[in-house]
C-alpha positions as CSV (number, residue, x, y, z in Angstrom):
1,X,-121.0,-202.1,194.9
2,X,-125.1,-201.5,194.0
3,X,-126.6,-200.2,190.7
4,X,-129.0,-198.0,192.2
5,X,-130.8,-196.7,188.8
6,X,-132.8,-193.2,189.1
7,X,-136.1,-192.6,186.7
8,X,-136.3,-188.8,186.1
9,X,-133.4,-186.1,186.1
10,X,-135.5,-183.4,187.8
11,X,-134.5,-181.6,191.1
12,X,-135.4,-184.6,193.2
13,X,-133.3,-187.7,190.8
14,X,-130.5,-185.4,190.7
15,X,-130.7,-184.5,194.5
16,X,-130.5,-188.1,195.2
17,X,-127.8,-188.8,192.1
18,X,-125.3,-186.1,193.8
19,X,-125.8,-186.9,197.6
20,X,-125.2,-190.9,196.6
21,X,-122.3,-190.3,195.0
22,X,-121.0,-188.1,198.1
23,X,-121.5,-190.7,200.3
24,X,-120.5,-193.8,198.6
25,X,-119.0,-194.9,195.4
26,X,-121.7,-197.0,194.2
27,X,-122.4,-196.6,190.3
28,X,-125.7,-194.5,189.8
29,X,-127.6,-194.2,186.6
30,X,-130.2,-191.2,185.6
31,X,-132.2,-192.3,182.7
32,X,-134.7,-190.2,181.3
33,X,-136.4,-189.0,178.3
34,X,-137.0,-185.7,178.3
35,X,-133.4,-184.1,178.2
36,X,-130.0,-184.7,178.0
37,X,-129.0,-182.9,180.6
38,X,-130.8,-181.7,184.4
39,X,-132.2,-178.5,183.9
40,X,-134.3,-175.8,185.9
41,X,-137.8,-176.2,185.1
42,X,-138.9,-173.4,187.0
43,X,-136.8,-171.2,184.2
44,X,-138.9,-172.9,181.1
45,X,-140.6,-169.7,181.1
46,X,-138.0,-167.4,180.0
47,X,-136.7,-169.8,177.4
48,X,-139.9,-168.8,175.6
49,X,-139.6,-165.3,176.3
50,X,-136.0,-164.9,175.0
51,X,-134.6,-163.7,178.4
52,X,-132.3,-166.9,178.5
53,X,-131.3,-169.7,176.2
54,X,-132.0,-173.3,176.6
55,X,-128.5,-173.9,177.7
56,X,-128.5,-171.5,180.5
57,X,-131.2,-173.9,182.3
58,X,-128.1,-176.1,183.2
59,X,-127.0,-175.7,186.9
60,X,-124.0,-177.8,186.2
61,X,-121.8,-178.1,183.2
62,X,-122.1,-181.1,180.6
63,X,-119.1,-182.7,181.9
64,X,-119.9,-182.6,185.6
65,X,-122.0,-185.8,185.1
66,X,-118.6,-187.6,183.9
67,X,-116.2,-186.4,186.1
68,X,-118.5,-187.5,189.4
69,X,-118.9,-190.6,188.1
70,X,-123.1,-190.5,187.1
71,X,-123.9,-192.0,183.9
72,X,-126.8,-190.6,182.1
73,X,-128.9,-192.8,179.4
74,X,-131.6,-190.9,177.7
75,X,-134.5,-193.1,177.0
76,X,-138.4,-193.6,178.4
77,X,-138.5,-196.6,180.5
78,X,-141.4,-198.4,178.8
79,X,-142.0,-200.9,181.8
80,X,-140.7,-202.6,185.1
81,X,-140.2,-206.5,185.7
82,X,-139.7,-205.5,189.5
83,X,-139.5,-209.0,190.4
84,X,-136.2,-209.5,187.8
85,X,-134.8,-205.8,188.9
86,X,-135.2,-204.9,185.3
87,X,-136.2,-201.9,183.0
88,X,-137.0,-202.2,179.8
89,X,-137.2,-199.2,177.0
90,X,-139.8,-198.0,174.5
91,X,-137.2,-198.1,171.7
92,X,-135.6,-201.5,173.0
93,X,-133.3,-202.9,175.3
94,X,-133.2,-203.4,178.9
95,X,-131.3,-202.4,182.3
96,X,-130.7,-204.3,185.4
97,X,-130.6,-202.5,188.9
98,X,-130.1,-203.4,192.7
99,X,-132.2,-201.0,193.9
100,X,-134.3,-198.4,192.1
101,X,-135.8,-194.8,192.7
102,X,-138.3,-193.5,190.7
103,X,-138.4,-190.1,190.5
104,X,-140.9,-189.5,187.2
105,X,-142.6,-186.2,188.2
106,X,-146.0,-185.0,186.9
107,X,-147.7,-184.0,183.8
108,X,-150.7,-181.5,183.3
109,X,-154.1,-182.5,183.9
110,X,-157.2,-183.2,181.3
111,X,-160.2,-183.5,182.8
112,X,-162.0,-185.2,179.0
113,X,-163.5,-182.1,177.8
114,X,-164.4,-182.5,174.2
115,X,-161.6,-181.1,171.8
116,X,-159.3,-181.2,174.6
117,X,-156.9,-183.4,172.5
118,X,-157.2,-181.0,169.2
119,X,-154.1,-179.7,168.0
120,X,-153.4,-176.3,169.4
121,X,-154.4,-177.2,173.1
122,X,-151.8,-178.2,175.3
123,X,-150.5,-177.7,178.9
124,X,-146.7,-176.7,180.4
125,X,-144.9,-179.1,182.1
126,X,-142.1,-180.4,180.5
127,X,-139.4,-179.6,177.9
128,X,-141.1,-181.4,175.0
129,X,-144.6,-179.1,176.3
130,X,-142.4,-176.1,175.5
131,X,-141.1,-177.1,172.4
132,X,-144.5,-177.6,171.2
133,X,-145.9,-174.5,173.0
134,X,-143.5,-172.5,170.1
135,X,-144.9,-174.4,167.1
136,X,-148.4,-173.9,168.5
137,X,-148.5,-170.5,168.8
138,X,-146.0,-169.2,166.1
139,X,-149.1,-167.9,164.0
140,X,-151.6,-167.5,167.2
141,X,-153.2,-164.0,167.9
142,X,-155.8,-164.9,170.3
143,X,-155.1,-167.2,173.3
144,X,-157.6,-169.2,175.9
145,X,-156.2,-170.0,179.2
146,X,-158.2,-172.5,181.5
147,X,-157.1,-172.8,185.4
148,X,-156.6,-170.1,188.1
149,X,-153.0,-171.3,189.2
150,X,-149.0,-170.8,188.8
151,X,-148.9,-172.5,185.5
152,X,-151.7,-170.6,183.9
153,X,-150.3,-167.0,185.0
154,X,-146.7,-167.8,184.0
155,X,-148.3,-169.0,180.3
156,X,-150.5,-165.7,180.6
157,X,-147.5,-163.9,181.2
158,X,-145.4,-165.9,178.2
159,X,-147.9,-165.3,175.8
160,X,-148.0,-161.4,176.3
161,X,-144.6,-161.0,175.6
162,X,-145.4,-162.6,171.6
163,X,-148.3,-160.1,172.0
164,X,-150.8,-162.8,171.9
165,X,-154.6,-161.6,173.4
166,X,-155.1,-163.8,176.0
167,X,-158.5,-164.5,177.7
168,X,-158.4,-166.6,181.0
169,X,-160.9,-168.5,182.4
170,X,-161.0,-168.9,186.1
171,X,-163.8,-171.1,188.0
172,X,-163.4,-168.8,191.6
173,X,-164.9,-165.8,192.0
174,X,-160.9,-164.0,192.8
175,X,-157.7,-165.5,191.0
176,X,-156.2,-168.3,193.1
177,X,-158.7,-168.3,195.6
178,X,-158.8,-171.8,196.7
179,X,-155.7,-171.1,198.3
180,X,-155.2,-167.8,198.5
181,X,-157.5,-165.3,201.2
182,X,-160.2,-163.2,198.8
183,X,-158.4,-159.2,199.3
184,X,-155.6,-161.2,197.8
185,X,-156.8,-163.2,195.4
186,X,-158.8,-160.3,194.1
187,X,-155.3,-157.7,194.2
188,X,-153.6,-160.0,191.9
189,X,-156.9,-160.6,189.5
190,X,-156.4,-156.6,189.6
191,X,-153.0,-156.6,188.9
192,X,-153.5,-159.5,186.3
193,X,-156.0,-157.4,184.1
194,X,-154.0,-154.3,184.5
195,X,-151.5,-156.3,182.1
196,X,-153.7,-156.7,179.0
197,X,-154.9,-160.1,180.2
198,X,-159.1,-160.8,179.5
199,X,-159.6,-162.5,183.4
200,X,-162.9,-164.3,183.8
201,X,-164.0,-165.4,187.2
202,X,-166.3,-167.5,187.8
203,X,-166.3,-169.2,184.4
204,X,-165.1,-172.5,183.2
205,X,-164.5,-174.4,180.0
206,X,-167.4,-176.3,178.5
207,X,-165.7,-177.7,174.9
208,X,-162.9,-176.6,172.6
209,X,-163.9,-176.2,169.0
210,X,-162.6,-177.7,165.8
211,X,-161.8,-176.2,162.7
212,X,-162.9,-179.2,161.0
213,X,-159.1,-180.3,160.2
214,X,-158.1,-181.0,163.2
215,X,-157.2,-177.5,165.5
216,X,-158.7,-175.8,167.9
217,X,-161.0,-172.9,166.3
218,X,-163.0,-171.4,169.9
219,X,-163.9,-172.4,173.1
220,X,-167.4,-172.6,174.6
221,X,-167.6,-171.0,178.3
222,X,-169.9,-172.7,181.0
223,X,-172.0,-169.2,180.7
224,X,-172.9,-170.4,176.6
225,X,-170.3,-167.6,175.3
226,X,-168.0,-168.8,172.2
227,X,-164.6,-167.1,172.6
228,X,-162.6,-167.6,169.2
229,X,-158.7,-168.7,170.0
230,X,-155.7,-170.5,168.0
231,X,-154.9,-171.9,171.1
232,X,-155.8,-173.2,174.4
233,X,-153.5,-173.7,177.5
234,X,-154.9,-176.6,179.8
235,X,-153.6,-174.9,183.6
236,X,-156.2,-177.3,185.8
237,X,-152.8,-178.4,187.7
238,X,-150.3,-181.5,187.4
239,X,-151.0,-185.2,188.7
240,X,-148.2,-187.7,189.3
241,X,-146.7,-189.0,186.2
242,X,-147.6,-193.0,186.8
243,X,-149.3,-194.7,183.7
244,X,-146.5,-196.2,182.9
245,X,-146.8,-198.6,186.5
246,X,-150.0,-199.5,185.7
247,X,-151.0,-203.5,185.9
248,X,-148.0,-203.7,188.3
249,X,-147.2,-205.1,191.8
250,X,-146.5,-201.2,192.8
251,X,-148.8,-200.1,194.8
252,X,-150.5,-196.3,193.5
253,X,-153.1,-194.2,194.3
254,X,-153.1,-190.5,192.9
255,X,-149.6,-191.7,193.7
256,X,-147.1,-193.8,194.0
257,X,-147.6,-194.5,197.8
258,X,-144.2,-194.5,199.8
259,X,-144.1,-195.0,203.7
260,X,-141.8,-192.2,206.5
261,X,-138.3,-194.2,204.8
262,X,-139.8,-192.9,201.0
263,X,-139.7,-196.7,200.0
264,X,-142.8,-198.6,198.5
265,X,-144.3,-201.6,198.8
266,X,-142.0,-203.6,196.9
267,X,-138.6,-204.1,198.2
268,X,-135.7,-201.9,196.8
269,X,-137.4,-199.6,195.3
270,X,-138.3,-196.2,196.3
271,X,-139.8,-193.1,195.0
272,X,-139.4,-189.1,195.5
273,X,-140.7,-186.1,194.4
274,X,-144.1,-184.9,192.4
275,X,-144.5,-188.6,191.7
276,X,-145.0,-189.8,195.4
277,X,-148.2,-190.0,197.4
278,X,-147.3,-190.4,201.4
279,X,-149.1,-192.8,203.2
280,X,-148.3,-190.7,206.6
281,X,-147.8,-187.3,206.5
282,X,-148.4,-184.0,209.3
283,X,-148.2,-181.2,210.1
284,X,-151.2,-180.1,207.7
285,X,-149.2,-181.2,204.5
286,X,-150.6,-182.9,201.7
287,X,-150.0,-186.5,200.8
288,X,-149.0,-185.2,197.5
289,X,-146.8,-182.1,196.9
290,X,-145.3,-181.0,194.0
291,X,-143.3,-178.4,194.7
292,X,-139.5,-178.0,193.9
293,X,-138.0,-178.2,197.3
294,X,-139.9,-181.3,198.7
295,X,-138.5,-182.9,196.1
296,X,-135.0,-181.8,196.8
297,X,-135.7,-182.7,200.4
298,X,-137.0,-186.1,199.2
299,X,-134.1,-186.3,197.3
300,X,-131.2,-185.7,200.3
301,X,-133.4,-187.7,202.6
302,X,-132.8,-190.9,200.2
303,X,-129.3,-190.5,199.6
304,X,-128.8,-191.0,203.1
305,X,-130.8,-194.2,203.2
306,X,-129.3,-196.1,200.7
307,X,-126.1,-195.2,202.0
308,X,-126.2,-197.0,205.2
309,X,-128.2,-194.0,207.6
310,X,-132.0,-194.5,207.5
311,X,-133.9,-191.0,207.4
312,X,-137.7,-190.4,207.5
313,X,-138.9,-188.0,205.3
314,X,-139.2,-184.5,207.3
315,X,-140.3,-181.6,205.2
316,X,-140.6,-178.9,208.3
317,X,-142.8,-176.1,208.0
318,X,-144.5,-175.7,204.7
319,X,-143.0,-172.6,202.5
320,X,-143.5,-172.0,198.6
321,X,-143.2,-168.9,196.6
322,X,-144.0,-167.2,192.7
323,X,-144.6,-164.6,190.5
324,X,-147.4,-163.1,189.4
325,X,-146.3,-160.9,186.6
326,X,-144.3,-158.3,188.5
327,X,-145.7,-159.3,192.3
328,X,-143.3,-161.6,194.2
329,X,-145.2,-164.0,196.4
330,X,-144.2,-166.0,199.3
331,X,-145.6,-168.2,202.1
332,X,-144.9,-169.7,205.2
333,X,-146.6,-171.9,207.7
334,X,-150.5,-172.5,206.7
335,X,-152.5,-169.3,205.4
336,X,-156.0,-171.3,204.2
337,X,-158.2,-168.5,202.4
338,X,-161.0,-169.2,204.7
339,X,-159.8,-169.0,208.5
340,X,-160.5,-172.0,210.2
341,X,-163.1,-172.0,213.5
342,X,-159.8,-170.8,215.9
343,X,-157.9,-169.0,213.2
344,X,-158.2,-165.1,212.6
345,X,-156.7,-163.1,209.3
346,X,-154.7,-159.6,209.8
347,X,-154.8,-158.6,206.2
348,X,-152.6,-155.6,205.2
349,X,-152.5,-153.7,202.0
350,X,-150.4,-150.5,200.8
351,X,-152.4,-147.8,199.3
352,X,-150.9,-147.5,196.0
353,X,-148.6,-150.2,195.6
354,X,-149.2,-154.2,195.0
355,X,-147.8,-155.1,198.2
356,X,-149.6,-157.0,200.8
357,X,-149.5,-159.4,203.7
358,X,-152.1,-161.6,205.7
359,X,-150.8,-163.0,208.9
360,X,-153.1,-166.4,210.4
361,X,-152.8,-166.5,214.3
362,X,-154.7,-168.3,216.8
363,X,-157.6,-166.4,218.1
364,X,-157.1,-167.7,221.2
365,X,-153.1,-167.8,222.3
366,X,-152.3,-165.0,219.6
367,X,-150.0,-167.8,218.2
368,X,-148.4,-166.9,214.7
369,X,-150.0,-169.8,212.1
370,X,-148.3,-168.5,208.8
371,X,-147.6,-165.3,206.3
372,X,-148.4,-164.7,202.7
373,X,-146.9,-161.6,201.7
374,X,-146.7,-159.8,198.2
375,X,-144.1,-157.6,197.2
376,X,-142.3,-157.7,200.3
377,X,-139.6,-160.0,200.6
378,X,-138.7,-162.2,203.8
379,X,-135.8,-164.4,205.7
380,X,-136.8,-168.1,205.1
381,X,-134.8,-168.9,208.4
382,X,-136.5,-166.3,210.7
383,X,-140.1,-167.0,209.8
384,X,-139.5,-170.7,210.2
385,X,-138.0,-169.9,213.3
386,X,-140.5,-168.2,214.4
387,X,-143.2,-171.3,213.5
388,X,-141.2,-173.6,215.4
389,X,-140.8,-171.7,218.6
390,X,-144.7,-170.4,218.5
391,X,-144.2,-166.9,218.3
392,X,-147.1,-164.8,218.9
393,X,-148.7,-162.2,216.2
394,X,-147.8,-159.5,218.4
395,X,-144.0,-160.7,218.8
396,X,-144.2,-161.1,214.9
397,X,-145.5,-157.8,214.1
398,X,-142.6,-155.6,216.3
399,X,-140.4,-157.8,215.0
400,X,-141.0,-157.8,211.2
401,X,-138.1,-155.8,209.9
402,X,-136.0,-159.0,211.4
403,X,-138.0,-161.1,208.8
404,X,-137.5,-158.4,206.0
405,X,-134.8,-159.7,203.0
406,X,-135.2,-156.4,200.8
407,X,-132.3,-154.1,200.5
408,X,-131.5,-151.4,202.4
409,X,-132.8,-148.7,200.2
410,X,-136.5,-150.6,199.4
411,X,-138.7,-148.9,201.0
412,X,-140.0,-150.9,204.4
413,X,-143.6,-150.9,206.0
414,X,-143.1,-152.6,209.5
415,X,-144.9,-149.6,211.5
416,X,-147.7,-148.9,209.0
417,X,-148.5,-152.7,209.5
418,X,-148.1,-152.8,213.0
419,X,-150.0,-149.6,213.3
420,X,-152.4,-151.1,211.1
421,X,-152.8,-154.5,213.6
422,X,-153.4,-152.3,216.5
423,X,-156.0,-150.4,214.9
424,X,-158.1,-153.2,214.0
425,X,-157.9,-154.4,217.6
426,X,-159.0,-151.4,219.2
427,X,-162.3,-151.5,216.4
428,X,-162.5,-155.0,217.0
């Protein structure tokens, strides 16, 4: 029987925990610093927000760890001896293992701006980043947000329930719009405003001010302006959570780099989720994704590994989704905001509410590339069905209400799109 030993009890360390344990009996160790317990960290938000309590972030009861036989030890591993197998802890003591998966995660960028260490300035990651989100803004009245992406609009959305002014500064000239197509990006800076939030396109963060004991007083704005705030949320996105491998025989990047089997360079050890950097990847993916259900994937695809049935790592079709305030976002397949040399855009938008979609086919074949839609929900398994068996736009369009996952008395807009896609052929 192995020790295999997990760093990191988010989605994927606690994918790989559970599917380990379901295929053999070897004994499994979690060790991590952050919590006690797994939790949802996509929920954090509403923690803060008083629509749950911390305790309702826990999928699975306390004693379900016990009963399937997964010890948890809550401590930071400090460093790795990787040729002795052994851990050793920032308060003391050491671990053995047989083999090891690090699953460590990510923490929020700082790019060295002056002040950007002052108290009052933080980002949202992880549980202890939430905790100190509610001492740092207990007195706050006015708020500076820095970074266009998920993080920063959930934080936006956070603070305005505490009624905290919040100005957010955005380097693109629409929200999102390194990833998202302008008439969308620009819709949800729309719908962003229209919710009491300050937006700034086109503007980024120069310094962060000091009271002169120690907290954040303003912000200076690449256009010269000083904006007064108590606080500032750092939102300029996440990067694998490796300091702590350092001056080791692991080989890193922006990750730690893992081959098609997940495992590094060093034998027995292995890493998954926001932490890993792949050394092959297709499809269009990125070498390093942090998003919650690559990291399960990661997670299942290991399991199976170290339990005698080698798997490569095979995400499928990208997909993600959020929330922009009250707009539900998905996407599937690859919608880039500029359309590539053989790509065109269908863009659809309702009238008078915030729903939208943009569909990416080939300009040539008519081949459906990908969806974003906003407001209007969809069936995971048809759209990726769909991608794999190279549906054209056409086929896609008369199809749609297939695709459609809202209930049967939201109202649905399949003609008025279609309709919509023929017209602009016939002007085109």
């Amino acid at each position: 029987m192995e020790h295999i030993v997990i760093i990191g009890n988010g989605i994927a360390g606690i994918t790989a925990a559970r599917h380990i344990r379901k295929r053999s009996d070897n004994r499994i160790t979690v060790i991590s610093g952050e919590s006690d317990y797994f939790f949802s960290r996509t929920a954090l938000m509403y923690v803060y927000m008083g629509h749950m309590k911390w305790d309702h972030l826990k999928p699975y009861e306390d004693w379900f760890w016990e009963k399937n036989r997964i010890e948890l030890k809550k401590a930071w591993v400090e460093n790795i001896s990787f040729d002795e197998k052994e851990l050793h802890f920032a308060e003391g003591g050491s671990m053995s293992y047989d083999k090891l998966i690090l699953a460590t995660g990510s923490v929020y960028n700082k790019f060295g701006w002056e002040g950007e260490d002052l108290d009052g300035v933080q980002g949202l990651v992880s549980k202890q980043d939430l905790e100190l989100l509610e001492q740092n803004t207990k007195s706050t009245k006015r708020a500076v947000i820095v970074g266009g992406g998920l993080i920063g609009v959930e934080l936006a959305e956070m603070l305005r329930t505490r009624n905290i002014e919040v100005t957010f500064l955005v380097r693109e000239k629409a929200f999102w719009h390194n990833v998202l197509p302008l008439p969308e990006g620009e819709m949800i800076s729309d719908h962003i405003k229209a919710h009491g939030i300050d937006l700034r396109h086109n503007v980024e963060l120069d310094k962060i001010l000091s009271d002169g004991n120690g907290r954040v007083m303003a912000v200076t704005s690449s256009e010269g302006e000083e904006i007064e705030c108590q606080f500032v949320g750092l939102c300029t996105g996440v990067r694998p959570n490796i300091e702590f491998l350092s001056g080791t025989p692991l080989e890193t990047d922006k990750g730690i780099l893992v081959n098609e089997y997940l495992g590094t360079n060093i034998p027995d050890v292995y890493a998954i989720g926001d932490c890993v950097q792949h050394r092959q990847i297709s499809g269009g993916r990125k070498a390093v994704e942090q998003v919650w259900y690559t990291g399960r994937i990661m997670g299942e695809t290991l399991a199976q590994t170290l339990t005698g049935k080698p798997m490569k790592y095979t995400p499928g079709n990208w997909f993600n989704s959020a929330k922009f305030f009250d707009i539900e976002y998905q996407t599937y397949g690859w919608v880039w905001p500029e359309p590539t040399n053989n790509e065109a855009h269908f863009h659809w938008r309702h009238d008078k509410e915030p729903k939208a979609i943009t569909i990416a086919y080939d300009k040539a074949s008519g081949e459906f590339l990908g969806i974003n839609t906003f407001g209007i929900r969809m069936r995971h398994e048809v759209i990726d069905t769909w991608l794999n068996e190279k549906k054209s736009i056409e086929f896609v369009l008369k199809n749609l209400k297939l695709a459609n996952f809202d209930p049967e008395f939201y109202d649905h807009h399949e003609k008025e799109i279609f309709g919509s896609f023929k017209n602009n052929l016939q002007e085109a």
